[in-house]
N, C-alpha and C positions, 0 to 999 in steps of 0.2 A: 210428323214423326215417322222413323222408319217400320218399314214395318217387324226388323226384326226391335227394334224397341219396342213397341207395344208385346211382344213376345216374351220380353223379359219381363215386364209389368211396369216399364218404364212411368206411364200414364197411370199408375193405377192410384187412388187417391188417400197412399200412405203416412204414417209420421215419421217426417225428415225434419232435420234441425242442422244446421252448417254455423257453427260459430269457431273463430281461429280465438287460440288459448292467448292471456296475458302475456305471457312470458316470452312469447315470441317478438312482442311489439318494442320493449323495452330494451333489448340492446340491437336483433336488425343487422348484425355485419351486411345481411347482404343489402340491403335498404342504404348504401353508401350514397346514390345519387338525393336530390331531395326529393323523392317521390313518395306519397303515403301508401300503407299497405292494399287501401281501397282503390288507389291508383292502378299500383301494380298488377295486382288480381284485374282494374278490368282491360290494361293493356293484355296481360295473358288472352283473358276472356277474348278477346277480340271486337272488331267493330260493332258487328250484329248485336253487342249487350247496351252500346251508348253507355258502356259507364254503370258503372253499381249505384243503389240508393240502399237507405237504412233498410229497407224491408227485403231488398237480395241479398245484402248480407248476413242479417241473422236467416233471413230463411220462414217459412212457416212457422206460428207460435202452438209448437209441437212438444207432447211429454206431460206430464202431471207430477203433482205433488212442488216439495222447496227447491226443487232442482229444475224446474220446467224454463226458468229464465238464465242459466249458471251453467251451460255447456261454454264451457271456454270462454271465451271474449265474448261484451258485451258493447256495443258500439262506442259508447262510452270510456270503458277500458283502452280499446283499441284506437282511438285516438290522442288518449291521455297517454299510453305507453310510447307513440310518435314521438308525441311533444318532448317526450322528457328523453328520448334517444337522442334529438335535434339541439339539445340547448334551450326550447323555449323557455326553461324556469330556470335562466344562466341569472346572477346579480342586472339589475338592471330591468326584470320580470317587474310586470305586475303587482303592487306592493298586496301580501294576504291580508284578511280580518284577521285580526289578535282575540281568538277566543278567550285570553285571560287564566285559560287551562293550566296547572300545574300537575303533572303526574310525576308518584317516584318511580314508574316504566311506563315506558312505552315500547309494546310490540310491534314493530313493522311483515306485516303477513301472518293471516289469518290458517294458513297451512298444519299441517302435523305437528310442525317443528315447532309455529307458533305458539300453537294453543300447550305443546308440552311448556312453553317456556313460561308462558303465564301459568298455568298449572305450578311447576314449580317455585315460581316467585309468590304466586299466591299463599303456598305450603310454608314457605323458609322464608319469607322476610318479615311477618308480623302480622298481627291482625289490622293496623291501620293504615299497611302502605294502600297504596294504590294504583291499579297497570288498565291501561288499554290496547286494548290489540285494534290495527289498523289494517283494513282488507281491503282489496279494490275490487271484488269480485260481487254478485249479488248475495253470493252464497261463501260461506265459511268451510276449510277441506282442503287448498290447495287444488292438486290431483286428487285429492281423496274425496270423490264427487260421486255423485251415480246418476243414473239415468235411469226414469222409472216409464213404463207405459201400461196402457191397458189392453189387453187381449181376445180379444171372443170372451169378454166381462171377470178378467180376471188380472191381478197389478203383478208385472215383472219388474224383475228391477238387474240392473247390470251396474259394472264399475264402470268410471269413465277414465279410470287411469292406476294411483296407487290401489293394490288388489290384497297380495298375499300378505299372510305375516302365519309368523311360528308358534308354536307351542312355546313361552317365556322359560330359558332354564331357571331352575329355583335355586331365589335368594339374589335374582339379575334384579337390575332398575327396571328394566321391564315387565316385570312381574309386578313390581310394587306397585308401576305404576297403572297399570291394568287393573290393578285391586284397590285401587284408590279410585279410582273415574268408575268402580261396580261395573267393569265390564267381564262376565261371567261367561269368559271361553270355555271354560269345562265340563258344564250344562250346557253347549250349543248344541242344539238339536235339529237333524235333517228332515226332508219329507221323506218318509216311508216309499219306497217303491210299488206300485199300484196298477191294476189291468191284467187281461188275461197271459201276459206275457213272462215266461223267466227271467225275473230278478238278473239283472247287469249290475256291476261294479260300477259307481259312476265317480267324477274327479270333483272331491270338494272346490276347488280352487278353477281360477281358467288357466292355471300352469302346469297343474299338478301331472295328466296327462304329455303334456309335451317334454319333460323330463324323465319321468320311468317308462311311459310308452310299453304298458301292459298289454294283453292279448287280446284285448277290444280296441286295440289302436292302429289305423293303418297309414299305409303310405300313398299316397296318388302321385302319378308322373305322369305330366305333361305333354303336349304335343310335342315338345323341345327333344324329346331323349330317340327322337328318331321311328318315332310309332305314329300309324296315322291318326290313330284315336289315342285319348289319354289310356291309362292302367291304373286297377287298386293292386295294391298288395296289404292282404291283414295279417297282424301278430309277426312283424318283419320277424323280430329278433325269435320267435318262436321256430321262426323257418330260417333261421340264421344266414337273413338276405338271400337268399335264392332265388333267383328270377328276377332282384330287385337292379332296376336299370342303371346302376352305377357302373362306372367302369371296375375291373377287375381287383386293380390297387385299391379302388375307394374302399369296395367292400370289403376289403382283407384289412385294410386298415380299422374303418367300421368295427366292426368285430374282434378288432385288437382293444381297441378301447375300450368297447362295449364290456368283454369281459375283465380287464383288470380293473378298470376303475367301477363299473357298475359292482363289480363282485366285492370288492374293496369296501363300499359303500353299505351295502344289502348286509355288510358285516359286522357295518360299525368302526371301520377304520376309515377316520376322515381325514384327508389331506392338507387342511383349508391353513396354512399358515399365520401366524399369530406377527407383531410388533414385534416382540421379544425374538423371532424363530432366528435363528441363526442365516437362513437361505434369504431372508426376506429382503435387505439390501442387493442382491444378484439379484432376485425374483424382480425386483422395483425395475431394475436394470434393462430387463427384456422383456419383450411385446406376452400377452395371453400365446401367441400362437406360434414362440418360439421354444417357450415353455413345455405344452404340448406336444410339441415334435420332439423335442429331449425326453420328456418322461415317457414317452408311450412310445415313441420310434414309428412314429405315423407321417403320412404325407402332407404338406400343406393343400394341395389341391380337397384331401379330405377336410379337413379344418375347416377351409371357407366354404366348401359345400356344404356340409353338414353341422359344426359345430358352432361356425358364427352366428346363426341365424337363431340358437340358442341362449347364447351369449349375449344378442341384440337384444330378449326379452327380458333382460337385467339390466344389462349398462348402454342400450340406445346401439351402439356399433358393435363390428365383431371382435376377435380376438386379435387382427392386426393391428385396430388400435387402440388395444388395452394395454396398460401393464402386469406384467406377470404374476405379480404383487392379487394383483385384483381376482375377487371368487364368485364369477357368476354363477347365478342358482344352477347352474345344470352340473356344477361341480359340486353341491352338494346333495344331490340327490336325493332329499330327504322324503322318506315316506309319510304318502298322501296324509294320514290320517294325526303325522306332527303341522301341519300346516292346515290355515284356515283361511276361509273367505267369507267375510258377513254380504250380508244382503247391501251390495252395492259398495261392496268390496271394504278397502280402510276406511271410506266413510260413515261404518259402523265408528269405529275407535273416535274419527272429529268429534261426532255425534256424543259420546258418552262425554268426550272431555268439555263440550261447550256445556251438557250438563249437569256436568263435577262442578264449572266455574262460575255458570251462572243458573243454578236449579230452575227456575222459573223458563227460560230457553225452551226449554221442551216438557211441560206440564206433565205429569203422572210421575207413576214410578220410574226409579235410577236400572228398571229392566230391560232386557234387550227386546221384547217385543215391544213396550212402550216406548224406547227411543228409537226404536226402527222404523215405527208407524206414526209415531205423535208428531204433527205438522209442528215446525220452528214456531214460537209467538214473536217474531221480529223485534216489537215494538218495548219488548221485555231488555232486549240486548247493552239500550245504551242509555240505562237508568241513571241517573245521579248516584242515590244510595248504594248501587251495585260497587264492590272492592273494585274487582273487575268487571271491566267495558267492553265492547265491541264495536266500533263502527265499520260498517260494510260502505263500500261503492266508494271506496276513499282513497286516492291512488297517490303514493307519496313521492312528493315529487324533488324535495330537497331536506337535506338532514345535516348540520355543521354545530359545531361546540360554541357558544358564547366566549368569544377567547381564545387563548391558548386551551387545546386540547386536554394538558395535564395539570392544565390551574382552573379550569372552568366549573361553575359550577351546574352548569344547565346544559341542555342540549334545545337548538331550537327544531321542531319539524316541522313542514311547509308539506300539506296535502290537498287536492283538487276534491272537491262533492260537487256535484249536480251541477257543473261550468263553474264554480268558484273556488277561489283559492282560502283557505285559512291558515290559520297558524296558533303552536301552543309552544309549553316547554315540558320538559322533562328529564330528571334529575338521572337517569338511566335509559338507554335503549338496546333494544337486543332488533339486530336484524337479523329477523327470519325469514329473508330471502336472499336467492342465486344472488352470485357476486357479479354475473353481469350487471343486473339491475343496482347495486351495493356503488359499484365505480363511478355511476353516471349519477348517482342520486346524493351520497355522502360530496360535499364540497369541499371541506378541507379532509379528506382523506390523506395520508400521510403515502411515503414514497414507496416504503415496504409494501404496504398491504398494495397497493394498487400495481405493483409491480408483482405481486403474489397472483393479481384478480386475472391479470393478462394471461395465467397459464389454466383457467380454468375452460374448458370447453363440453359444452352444450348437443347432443345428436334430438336431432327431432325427432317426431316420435307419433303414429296416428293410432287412436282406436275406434272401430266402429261396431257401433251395438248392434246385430240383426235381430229382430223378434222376428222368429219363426212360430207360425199356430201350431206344430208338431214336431218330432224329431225322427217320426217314423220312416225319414229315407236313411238316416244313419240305422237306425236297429237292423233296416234289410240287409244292410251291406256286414250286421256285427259287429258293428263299432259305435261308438257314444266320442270320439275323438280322436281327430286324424291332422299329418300334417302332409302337405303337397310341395311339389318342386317344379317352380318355373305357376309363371302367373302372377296374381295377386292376391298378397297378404302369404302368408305363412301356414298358420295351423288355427285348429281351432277346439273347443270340447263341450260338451253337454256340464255345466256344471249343479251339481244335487244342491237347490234349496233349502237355504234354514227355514224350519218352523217361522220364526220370529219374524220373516219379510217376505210371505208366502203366504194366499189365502186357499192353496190347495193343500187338500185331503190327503191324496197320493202323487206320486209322480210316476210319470212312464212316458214313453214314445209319443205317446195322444197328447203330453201336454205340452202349453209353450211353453219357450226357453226364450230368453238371450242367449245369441250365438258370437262370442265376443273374438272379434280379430284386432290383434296388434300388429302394425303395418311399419317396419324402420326402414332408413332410406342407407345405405351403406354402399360402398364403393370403396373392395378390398384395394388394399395396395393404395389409394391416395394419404396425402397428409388427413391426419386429424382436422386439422381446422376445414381444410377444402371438403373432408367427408362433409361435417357440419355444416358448411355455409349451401352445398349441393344440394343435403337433405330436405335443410328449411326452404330453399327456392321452389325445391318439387310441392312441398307441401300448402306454402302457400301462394302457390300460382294455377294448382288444380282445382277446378270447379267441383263442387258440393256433387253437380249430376255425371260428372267427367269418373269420380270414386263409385258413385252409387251403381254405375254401368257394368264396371269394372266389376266390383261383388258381385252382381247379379250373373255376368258373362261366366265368371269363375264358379260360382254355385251349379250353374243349369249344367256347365261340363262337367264336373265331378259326381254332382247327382241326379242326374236326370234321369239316367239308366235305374236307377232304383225308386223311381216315380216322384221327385221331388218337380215341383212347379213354381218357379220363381212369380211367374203370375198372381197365383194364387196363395202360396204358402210363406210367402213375405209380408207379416203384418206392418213392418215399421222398421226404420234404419236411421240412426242416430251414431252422426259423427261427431267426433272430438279430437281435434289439432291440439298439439302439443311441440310449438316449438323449439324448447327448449325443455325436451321431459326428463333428461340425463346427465348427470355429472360423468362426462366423459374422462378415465383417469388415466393417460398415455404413461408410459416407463420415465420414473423418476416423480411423478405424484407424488406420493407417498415418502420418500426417502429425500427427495432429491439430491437432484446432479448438476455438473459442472462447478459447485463449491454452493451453488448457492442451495438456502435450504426448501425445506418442500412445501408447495404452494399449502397445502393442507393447514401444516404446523402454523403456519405466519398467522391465520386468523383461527384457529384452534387454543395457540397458546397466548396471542399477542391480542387483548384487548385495545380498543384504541381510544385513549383518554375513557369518557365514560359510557362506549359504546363497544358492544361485542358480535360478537355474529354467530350465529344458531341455525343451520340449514343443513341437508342430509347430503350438498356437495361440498362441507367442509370438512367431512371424513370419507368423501370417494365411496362413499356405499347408499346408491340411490334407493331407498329403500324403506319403508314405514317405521320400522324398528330404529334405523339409523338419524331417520329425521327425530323422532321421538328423546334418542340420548344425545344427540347435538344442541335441541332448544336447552333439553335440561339443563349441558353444560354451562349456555352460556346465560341462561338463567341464574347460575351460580356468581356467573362472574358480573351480572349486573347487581346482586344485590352486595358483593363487598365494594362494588363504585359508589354505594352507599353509607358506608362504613364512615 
C-alpha cells in the first residue's frame, strides 16, 4: 500500500459495503455485448483482481440492523436482473412451479410506489380482496432504504437514496395518506443542540442546505480555478460573491438569479408551472436551461456551472437535458423547516406503510420511534391469513394476460426465489416499477406502451454514506454545510437528527453524523441517452476502493487545515449505486412532440388489458411524494379491472 494511502486511512479497518443497485441490472444499454456485470467490473478492475467472487462483490458484511444485507444489489438480484435483460426467461425458458396462487392484485415492486398501491387497493377494493406485492430486494423501500451504523457506541442512520419530502398541503392525497399509515410529521421532533458551543442553525434534510445556502454555508474551489492550494469562501451570498473564483459574467449572472428568483421565493411567489398553465406546452418544448436563460437573462456557462449540479440532485442530469416543463427542487426553494427528513430519510414513510398493511411487520406501536427502531419480523410478511402479502428476494421475470389482453381474465406472473422459477395468477397487476424493467419483463406488451417505454430515460446516480466520529472541522471553518467545485462529489451537510432514530441527548460538533454525498455523472451538451449510458459505465466500472480514495483525497483537501483526519475521523463509508435512480424528462415528456403523444400520458392514462403502471417515472417527478400518488393512481385503475 502506498504510503500516501495508509495517510488517508486507506488500511484502516473501517465499515465498507459495495453493493450495485437492481435497477441497473435489468435494462444495461450499455451491457449490449454478452458480458455480465461481474464480468465487466472485473475486466475494468484489471488482471491483478483475476476476476470478482461473491465476497468482492458485496464487499465486507458491513452496517446493522434490516438494512445490513439491502444496500443495492444482492448477488442474487444481480444476476437475476442479467438474465431477464438477456432473454433467459424468453418462451421456451424453463418451465416455473404453478404455485396454484390466485390473487385479485399483484404488486410488482415493493418501493413507495408499491406499497402506496397496495395501501390503496387495500383501502378501496373490499375487505376480501386480496394483493401481494412482489420485491426482489432483501429489503422493502425501493430507494427508500437507509444505512445504519454504529459509532464510538452510538446507531446513526443515513438515507441510501429517496430522502426529502414536504410538509402535505391540506386536504392533498398526500396528507391523507400520511394520516392513514399514523405517520405523525408534525410532532417530529429534533435533538436539541448540546456542548459548550453556540447553538448553529443546522439543515433538517441532506438538501435543505444546498438549496438556500444560509450564512453557515460555504463555498470551496479547487486546485482547477488557477490557485495552488484549494480556497473557502463562507456565507458567499452574504458577501455577494466576492472573491469567489468564478469568472466575472458567472458571478453577475449568479447574483442575478440569486436575487430575483431567491427573493421571489422567500416571498411566496412561486413559479412552478401547473398542466393547466397556459406556458406549459412551450415550456415542455425547451430544455431546463433554455428556460433559464430567457427568464433571468443569464449565461449558460452560469447554468452548467452552477445550477446543473443543483438540478442533478432532483432529476439525475442538469438542466441541458431537462425539459423546461420540469421543476427541480432548487426552483422551489422551499424553506428548511416545510421539508423533512426521517431517520434514514423516506424510509421512515415504507416503514409506516408496510406497518398500516401488515401491523404485525413491525411489532409495537403505529409511532415513529417504534417504527424507526423495531427490527422487521420478516417471517410475519408472507402469512396466508394476511389480506396483503409480501414476498421479498423475488425478482419478476415475466408478466402476459391469459389471452387476448382485453378478454382475459387473469394475468399470469413468472418470478425467480432462491434459483427457482414459480408461477401464480392474478386478476389485477399494477407495476410499480421503471418502464425499462416493464418492456423486457411484460411479454405481450402492446405497441403503444412499448413505443412510449423507448422514450423513458434513466441518469445514474451514486450515494455515499461517511460516518464521521465528529463534525468539529466543519464548526472551525463556521459552517455545518458546504458545496465545492471541481473534484469529487458535490456538496454535502450536517443533517439535525430526529428524536425517534437517535440515541443521543444533544447534538453538536462532538457528535457523529452521516456525512451524505450525492455523486451524478453528467456530461453538458451530450444527447440524453449518451449522458445515461456514460453515467452508468463510470458507475459500474469503478471499484468500491477506487470512490472510497476519491472521498477520502477530497475530504483531507478541504479539511485538513481545520484539523480534520481522514485517518482517524472516518468511522465507516457505505456506498450505494443507483443505476437507474432517475426519471430523466427531456423536452416534449410531458406534452409531447412531433404529433405523437407524451410518453407519460400513454401509461398514465392507457391501462393495458388488466394491468396498469404506478411508478414515480410515470409522472416525470422522481420524487417520494410522486411515487406515492402514482401507485395510488394505478391502484385505482387495478381495482375497476375488477369490476
Amino acid at each position: 500500500m502506498k504510503t500516501s494511502d495508509k495517510a488517508l486511512g486507506m488500511n484502516e479497518p473501517i465499515c465498507r459495503r459495495d453493493f450495485l443497485n437492481s435497477t441497473l441490472l435489468a435494462s444495461g444499454a450499455l451491457l449490449m455485448k454478452s458480458m455480465s456485470p461481474l464480468q465487466l467490473m472485473a475486466q475494468q478492475a484489471g488482471p491483478k483482481t483475476g476476476g470478482l467472487s461473491e465476497s468482492d462483490w458485496n464487499g465486507p458484511n458491513t452496517g446493522i440492523g434490516d438494512y445490513q444485507r439491502s444496500n443495492g444489489n444482492t448477488w442474487e438480484v444481480v444476476n437475476g436482473g442479467h438474465d431477464v435483460r438477456f432473454g433467459v426467461f424468453e418462451r421456451g425458458s424453463p418451465e416455473a412451479a404453478d404455485t396454484g396462487e390466485i390473487f385479485d392484485c399483484v404488486v410488482v415492486g415493493g418501493g413507495l410506489a408499491g406499497l402506496s398501491a397496495a395501501w390503496t387497493f387495500k383501502k378501496k377494493a373490499g375487505a376480501k380482496r386480496t394483493c401481494l406485492i412482489l420485491e426482489n430486494h432483501p429489503m422493502f423501500g425501493g430507494e427508500a432504504k437507509r444505512n445504519e451504523l454504529m459509532v464510538d457506541g452510538h446507531r446513526i442512520m443515513g438515507p441510501q437514496g429517496s430522502n426529502l419530502i414536504w410538509a402535505p398541503d391540506p386536504g392533498s392525497y398526500l396528507e391523507d395518506f400520511l394520516l392513514d399509515i399514523n405517520l405523525d410529521w408534525q410532532h417530529a421532533d429534533y435533538v436539541p443542540w448540546g456542548g459548550p458551543d453556540p447553538a448553529m442553525e443546522l439543515s433538517r434534510t441532506s438538501y435543505s442546505w444546498i438549496y438556500i445556502m444560509p450564512p453557515n454555508f460555504g463555498f470551496y474551489f479547487g486546485r482547477g480555478f488557477g490557485q495552488p492550494t484549494g480556497s473557502w469562501m463562507i456565507d458567499p451570498w452574504g458577501k455577494r460573491l466576492e472573491g469567489a473564483l468564478f469568472s466575472a459574467q458567472v458571478r453577475q449572472d449568479m447574483l442575478k438569479w440569486w436575487n430575483a428568483h431567491g427573493n421571489a421565493e422567500r416571498q411566496g411567489r412561486r413559479g412552478d408551472p401547473s398542466d393547466t398553465d397556459p406556458r406549459a406546452p412551450y415550456l415542455d418544448s425547451i430544455t431546463q436551461e433554455q428556460r433559464i436563460m430567457e427568464e433571468y437573462g443569464v449565461s449558460r456557462e452560469m447554468v452548467r456551472q452552477f445550477l446543473s449540479p443543483l438540478a442533478a440532485t432532483g432529476y439525475g442530469l442538469g438542466c441541458d437535458a431537462l425539459s423546461g416543463f420540469a421543476t427541480p427542487s432548487y426552483y422551489r426553494l422551499l424553506h428548511d423547516k416545510n421539508q423533512f427528513s426521517f431517520p434514514g430519510g423516506n424510509a421512515g414513510i415504507a416503514r409506516h406503510t408496510v406497518k398500516a398493511l401488515i401491523p404485525d411487520a413491525l411489532p409495537g406501536p403505529a409511532n415513529l420511534e417504534s417504527v424507526t427502531q423495531t427490527g422487521v419480523s420478516f417471517n410475519t410478511l408472507d402469512r396466508p391469513e394476511n389480506p396483503v402479502r409480501m414476498r421479498l428476494r423475488c425478482t419478476v421475470v415475466r408478466v402476459e394476460h391469459e389471452g387476448e389482453p382485453e378478454k382475459s381474465d387473469y394475468v399470469r406472473i413468472t418470478y425467480t426465489r432462491d434459483g427457482k422459477l414459480y408461477r401464480l395468477k392474478a386478476r389485477s397487476v399494477v407495476m410499480a416499477s421503471p418502464q425499462f424493467v416493464n418492456k423486457h419483463v411484460i411479454s405481450d406488451l402492446d405497441a403503444a406502451h412499448r413505443e412510449a417505454a423507448g422514450h423513458f430515460h434513466y441518469a445514474a446516480h451514486l450515494s455515499l454514506n461517511v460516518a464521521v466520529r465528529n463534525w468539529r472541522f466543519l464548526h472551525k471553518l463556521g459552517i455545518s454545510g458546504a458545496r465545492w467545485f471541481g473534484g469529487f462529489g458535490e456538496w454535502t451537510e450536517v443533517r439535525n437528527p430526529m428524536v425517534c432514530g437517535s440515541d443521543l441527548k444533544t447534538f453538536g460538533p462532538d457528535s457523529p453524523v452521516f456525512l451524505t454525498l450525492y455523486v451524478p455523472f453528467m456530461n453538458p451538451g451530450a444527447p440524453v441517452q449518451d449522458q445515461c449510458e456514460k453515467g452508468r459505465y463510470e458507475l459500474i466500472s469503478t471499484p468500491y476502493r477506487d470512490i472510497e480514495r476519491k472521498m477520502r483525497e477530497q475530504f483531507a483537501e478541504m479539511f485538513s487545515g481545520s484539523g480534520f483526519d481522514p485517518k482517524r475521523d472516518i468511522a465507516g463509508a457505505i456506498l450505494n449505486r443507483w443505476g437507474h435512480a432517475f426519471i430523466v424528462a427531456p423536452p416534449g415528456f410531458y406534452f409531447g412532440k412531433d404529433g405523437k403523444p407524451a410518453p407519460r400520458e400513454v401509461f398514465r392514462n392507457q391501462a393495458f388489458g388488466r394491468i396498469s403502471f404506478g411508478h414515480s417515472d410515470v409522472n416525470g417527478d422522481p420524487s417520494g411524494p410522486g411515487a406515492i400518488q402514482e401507485g395510488h393512481r394505478a391502484a385505482g385503475q387495478a381495482i375497476k379491472a375488477l369490476a
